[in-house]
N, C-alpha and C positions, 0 to 999 in steps of 0.2 A: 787594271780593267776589272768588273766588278762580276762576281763569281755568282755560277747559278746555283742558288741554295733550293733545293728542292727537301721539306721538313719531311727530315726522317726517313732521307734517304742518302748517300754520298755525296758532299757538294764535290765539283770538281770546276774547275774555270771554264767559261762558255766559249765554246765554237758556233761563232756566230754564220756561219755560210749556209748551215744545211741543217735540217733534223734529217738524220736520228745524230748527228754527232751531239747534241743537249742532253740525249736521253741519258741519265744516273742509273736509274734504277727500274726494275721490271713495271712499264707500266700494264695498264687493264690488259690482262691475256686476251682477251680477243676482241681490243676496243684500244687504237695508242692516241692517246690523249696531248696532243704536241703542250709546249709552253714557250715561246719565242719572246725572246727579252728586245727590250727598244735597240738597235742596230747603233755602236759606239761612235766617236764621233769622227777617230778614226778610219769609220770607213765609210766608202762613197753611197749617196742614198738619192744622187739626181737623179732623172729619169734618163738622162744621155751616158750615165756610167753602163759600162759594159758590163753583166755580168753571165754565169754561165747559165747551162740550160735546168742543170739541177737548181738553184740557188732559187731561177724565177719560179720552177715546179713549185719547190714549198714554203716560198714566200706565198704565192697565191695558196696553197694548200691552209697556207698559216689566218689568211685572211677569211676566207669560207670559212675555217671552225673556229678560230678565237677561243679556243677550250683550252685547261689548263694541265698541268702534266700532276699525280697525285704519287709518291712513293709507296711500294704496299710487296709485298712476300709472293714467292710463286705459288702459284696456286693452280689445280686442273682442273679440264671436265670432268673427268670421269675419278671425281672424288669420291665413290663407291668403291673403287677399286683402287686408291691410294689410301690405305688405312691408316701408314705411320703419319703421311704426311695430316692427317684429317684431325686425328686425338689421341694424345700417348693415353687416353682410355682402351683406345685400339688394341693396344699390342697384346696379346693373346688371350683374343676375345674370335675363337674360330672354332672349329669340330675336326679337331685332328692332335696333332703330336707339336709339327712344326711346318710352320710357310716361310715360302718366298713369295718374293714380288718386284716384277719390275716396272719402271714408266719411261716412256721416251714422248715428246712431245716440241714439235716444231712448228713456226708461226712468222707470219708478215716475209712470205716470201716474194710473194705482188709487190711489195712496198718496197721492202728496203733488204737489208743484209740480214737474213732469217734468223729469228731468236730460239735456243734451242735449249731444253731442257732433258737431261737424264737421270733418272732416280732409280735408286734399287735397296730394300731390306732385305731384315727377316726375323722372325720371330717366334719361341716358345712357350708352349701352355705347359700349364701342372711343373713347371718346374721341377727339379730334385723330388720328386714326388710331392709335390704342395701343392692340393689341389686352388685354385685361383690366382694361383701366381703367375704372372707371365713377365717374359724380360726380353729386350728385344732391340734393334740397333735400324738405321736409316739415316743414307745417302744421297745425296744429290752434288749434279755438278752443272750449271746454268751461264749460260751465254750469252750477251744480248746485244745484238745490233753492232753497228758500224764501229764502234771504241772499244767492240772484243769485252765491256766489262763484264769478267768472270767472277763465278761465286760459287766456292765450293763451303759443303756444310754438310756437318756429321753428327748425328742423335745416339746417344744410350738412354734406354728407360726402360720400365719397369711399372707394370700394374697390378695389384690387387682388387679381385672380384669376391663379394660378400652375397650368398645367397638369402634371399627376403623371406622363402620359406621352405618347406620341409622336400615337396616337388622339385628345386630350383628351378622351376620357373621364370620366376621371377630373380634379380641381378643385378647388384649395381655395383659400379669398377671405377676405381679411381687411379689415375694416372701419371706418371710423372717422366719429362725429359730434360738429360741436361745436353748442350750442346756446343759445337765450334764453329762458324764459320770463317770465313777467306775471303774477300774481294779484291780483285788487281783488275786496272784499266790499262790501256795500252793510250797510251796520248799521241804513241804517233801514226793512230789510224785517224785523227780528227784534224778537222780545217780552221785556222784561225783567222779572224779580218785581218791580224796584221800582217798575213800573207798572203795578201792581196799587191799588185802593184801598181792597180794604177788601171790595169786592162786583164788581166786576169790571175788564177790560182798561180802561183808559185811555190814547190812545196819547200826551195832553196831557201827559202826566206825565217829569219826566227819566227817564234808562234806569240813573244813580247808578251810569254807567262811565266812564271818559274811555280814549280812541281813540288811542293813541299814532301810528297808519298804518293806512290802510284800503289798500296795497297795498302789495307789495313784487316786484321783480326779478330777477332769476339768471341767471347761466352755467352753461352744465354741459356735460358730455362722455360721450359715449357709444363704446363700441366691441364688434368683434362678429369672430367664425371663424365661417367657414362651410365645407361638404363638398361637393361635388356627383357622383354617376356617373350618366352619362346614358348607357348603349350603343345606345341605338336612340331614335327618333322616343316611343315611345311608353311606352317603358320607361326609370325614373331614380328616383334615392333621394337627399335633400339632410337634412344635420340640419347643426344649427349650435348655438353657443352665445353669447349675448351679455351686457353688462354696461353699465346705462345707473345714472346719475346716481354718476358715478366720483367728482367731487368734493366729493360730501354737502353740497350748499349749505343756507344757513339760510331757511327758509321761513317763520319764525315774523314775525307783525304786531307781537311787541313789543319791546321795545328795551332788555329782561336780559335773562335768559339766550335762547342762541340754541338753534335746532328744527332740526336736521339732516334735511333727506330721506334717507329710507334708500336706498341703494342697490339697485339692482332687477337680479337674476340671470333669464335664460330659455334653455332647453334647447331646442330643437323640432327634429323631423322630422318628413318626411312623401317619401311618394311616389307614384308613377304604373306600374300594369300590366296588362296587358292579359287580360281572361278570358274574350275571344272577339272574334270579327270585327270588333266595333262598340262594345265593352263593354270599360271600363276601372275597375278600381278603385284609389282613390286615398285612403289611409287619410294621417290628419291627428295631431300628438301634439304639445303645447306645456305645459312647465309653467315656472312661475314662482315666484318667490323673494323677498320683502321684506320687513325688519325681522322680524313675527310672522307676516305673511300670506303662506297659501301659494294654489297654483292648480295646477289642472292639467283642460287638455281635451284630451276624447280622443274620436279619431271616422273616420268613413268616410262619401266620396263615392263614388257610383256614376256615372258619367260612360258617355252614349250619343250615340254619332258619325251624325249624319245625315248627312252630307258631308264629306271630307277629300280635298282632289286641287286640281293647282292652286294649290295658296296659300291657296284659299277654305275655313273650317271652321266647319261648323254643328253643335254637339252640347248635350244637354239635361246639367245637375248635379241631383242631388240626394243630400241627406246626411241623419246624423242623429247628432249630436253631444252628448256630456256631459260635464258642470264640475261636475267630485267635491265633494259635499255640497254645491250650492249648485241648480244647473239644468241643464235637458235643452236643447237649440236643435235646431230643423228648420231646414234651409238647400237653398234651389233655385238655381240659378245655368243664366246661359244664353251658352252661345261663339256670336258671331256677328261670322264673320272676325276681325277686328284689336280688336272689344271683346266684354271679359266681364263680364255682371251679376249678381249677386248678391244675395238678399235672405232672412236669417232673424231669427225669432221665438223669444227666450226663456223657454222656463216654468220658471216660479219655484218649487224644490223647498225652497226654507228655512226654518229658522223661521221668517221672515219670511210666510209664504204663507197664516197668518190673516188677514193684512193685505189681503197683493197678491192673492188668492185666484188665486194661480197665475201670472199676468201679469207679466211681466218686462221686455223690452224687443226694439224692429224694430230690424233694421240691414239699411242698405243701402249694397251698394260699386259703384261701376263700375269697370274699366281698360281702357286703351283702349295700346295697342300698335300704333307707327307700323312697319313692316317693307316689305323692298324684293320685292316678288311675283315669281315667275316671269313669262314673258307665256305667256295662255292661246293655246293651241293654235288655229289655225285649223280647221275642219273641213272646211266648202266651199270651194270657188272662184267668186268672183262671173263669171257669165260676161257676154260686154260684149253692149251692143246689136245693137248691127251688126258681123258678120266683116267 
């Protein structure tokens, strides 16, 4: 039976009954892009075979979008607040000592068997006392759909930031990650035609594939330029550009020909300024590049300061964010002192939206920034008991 090679992502052999059992690899986050191969000949295609109620769902689903499935890296909304995952320019490029950071983000629960992403760093500035150094480490562990295919993957890297003038002001950081990932399927969450019998699923029946590897391993390297001008507190402009899976490792389960990951290009900027006493606007821009799939969001936070003095910072986020032909996201975010949280909702603008009827996916980040405070001012004088 002939296997579904999705380029530059895991082929694995097709489950011909239903998507998501087709899906390999993470498709569009908030957009799932089916690909349904011609039905083998082995199995029944008259219109008086029986089949079940899911099967006809997304056969018809298949026939309304005729779209194709494209492999490509996980990727978030709230790429402001995933640094490692965005540019190993990133990593200690902040105003403090050392961050953490985490992301949790879940998707296509309307649809199918919700795909679910967990990520967490952390990372250090001035290194060993060296001012511009930073080094720093990120995780992730990713889940998708109905075949459980999981993927764990772990980053070290290390940046160097070069000041342009005497102010440092001005900054540009160059980046470097090396990394590992994991992927394992589970083949016996999927439905094959040949266990089909006639009248309906049997799961008794063999799947008439053989498994050469239900996982495979990788290396790969990432690196990344970054810009940064910051002249004031409150005003700064940073874009950068990066380049992850430089050595196009093979990701395919079988064991001819090999499945190259495409390599993945991203552009982003974004900045911070001020348009009144309290009131900051910070417009967001990231687009992305792999094999066929393209990306791009683009968006603006509104940022209000209830307290800034002292060290201490208390101010309210709110955005509103969009990913061309795919979905819109609302995002609130809240500074309070040394951490910031985050949390937005995906609506699902694609073809996909007779399905999801709109419904896309939450993500939530935290970061937490350890920094050395000023000491807060006394204001009284304790006066003693007795002169």
């Amino acid at each position: 039976m002939a296997a579904l090679d999705v380029r530059g992502s895991i082929r694995v052999p097709r489950a011909s009954l239903a998507w998501p059992s087709t899906s390999t690899e993470r498709p569009t986050r908030s957009s799932f892009t089916p690909h349904f191969l011609p039905a083998s000949p082995s199995f029944p295609t008259s219109p008086t075979s029986p089949t079940s109620p899911t099967s006809r769902l997304f056969a018809l689903l298949a026939l309304l979008l005729g779209i194709s499935l494209h492999a490509q890296d996980i990727h978030f909304s709230q790429f402001f607040n995933a640094p490692y995952a965005q540019s190993p320019a990133n990593i200690g490029q902040f105003d403090g000592q050392y961050r953490l950071g985490a992301i949790y983000r879940q998707q296509w629960r309307s649809v199918t068997v919700p795909y679910s992403t967990f990520g967490m760093g952390g990372d250090a500035a001035g290194v060993a006392g060296v001012e511009g150094l930073g080094v720093g480490a990120w995780l992730y562990n990713d889940r998708a759909g109905t075949s459980r295919l999981n993927t764990f993957h772990a980053d070290l890297g290390a940046s160097w930031g070069l000041a342009l003038d005497a102010g440092k002001t001005d900054r540009i950081i160059l980046g470097v990650q090396a990394g590992y990932s994991h992927a394992a399927i589970d083949y016996g969450a999927l439905r094959f035609d040949a266990q089909y019998n006639g009248f309906s699923y049997d799961p008794m029946l063999g799947t008439g594939e053989e498994f050469p590897r239900t996982s495979r391993s990788r290396a790969d390297l990432h690196a990344g330029i970054g810009f940064r001008h910051a002249p004031a507190k409150r005003r700064n402009f940073t874009a950068g550009l990066a380049l992850f899976n430089l050595t196009t490792p093979d990701v395919s389960l079988f064991e001819g020909e090999p499945s190259p990951l495409d390599m993945r290009g991203v552009v982003h900027a974004g900045g911070q300024f001020p348009v009144g006493e309290r009131v900051d606007l910070m417009p967001r821009l990231q687009g992305q590049s792999q094999g066929k799939f393209r990306e791009l969001d683009l968006g603006m936070v509104l940022r209000y300061i209830m307290l800034d003095q002292w060290g201490l910072v208390r101010a309210l986020q709110g955005g509103l964010f969009m990913r061309a032909k795919d979905a819109g996201y609302l995002y609130a975010g809240l500074e309070h002192d040394d951490w910031t949280i985050g949390i937005s909702y995906d609506i699902n603008l694609s073809r996909l939206e007779p399905a999801s009827r709109n419904r896309g996916g939450i993500e939530v980040t935290a970061i937490r920034v350890f920094r050395k405070r000023p000491p807060v001012p006394v204001r009284y004088k304790a006066c003693p008991d007795q002169l």
